[in-house]
C-alpha positions in Angstrom: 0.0 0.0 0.0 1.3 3.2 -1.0 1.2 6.0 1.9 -0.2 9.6 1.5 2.0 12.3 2.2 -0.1 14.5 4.1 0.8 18.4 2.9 1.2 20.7 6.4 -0.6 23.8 6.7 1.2 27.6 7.2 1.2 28.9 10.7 -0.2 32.7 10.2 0.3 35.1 12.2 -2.8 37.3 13.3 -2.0 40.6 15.4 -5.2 41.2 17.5 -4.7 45.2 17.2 -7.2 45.9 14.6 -9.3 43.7 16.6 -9.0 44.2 20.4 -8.1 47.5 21.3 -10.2 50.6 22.4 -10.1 52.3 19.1 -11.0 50.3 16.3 -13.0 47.1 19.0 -16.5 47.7 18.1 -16.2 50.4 15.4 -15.9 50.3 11.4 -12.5 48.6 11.1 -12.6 46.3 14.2 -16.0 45.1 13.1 -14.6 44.4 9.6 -11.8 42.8 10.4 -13.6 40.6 13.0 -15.7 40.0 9.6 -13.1 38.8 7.5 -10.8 37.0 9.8 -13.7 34.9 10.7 -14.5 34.6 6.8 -10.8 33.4 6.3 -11.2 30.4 9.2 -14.7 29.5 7.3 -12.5 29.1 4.6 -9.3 27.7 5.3 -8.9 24.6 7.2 -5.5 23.5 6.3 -3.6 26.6 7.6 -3.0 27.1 11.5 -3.6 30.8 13.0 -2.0 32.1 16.2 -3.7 35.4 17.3 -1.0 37.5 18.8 -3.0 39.3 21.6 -1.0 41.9 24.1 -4.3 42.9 24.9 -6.9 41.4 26.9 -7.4 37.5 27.0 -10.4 36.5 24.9 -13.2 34.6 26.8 -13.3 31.0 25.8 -16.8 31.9 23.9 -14.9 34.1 21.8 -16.4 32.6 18.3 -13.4 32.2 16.5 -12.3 29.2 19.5 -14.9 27.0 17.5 -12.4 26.6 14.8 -10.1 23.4 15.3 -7.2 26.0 13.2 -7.5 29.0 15.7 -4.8 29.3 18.3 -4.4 32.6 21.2 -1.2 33.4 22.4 -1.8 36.1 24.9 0.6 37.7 26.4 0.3 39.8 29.9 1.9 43.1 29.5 1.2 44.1 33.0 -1.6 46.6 34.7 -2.3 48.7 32.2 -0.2 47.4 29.1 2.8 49.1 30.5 5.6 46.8 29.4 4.1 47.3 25.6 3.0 51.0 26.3 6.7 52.3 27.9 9.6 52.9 25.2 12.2 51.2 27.8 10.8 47.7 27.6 10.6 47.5 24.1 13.6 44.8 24.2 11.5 43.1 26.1 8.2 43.0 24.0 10.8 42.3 20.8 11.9 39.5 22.6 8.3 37.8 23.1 7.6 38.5 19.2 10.9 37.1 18.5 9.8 33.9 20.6 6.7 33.9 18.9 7.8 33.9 15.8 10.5 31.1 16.5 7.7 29.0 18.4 5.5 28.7 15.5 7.6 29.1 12.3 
């Protein structure tokens, strides 16, 4: 019997900005881009996307958790953002991307 090679979805990267913060959560482009992410997952099984969120950590009824391809990394940037909000740990915050980025290819 002659085995199947299986072909292995991209990881994608997804920064939750556009989505999750104050300005643009709720409003024209957060609701559009909530719109098309989730069109992309209804979409696209065979890729793998890691929602890079600095922001707040989604609720586990967030909708986009029902799809088996979705994956939050959240990352706690203290009370009141202020690891990703102050100029003198940006080391820092390159370092977790950096991670990211190594952790999920």
């Amino acid at each position: 019997m002659k085995s199947i090679e299986l072909k292995q979805g991209l990881n994608i990267a997804v920064d939750s900005l556009a989505l999750l913060s104050p300005t643009s959560k709720n409003r024209g482009i957060g609701n559009y881009t909530f719109s098309q992410f989730e069109a992309i997952l209804d979409s696209d099984s065979d890729d793998n996307y890691y929602f890079f969120n600095v922001l707040e950590e989604l609720d586990k009824d967030f909708p986009f958790f029902q799809y088996p391809n979705f994956h939050e990394e959240f990352f706690y940037c203290g009370s009141q953002d202020f690891l990703f909000k102050n100029e003198k740990y940006e080391e820092i915050i390159g370092n977790i991307i950096r991670a990211f980025i190594r952790k999920y290819q």
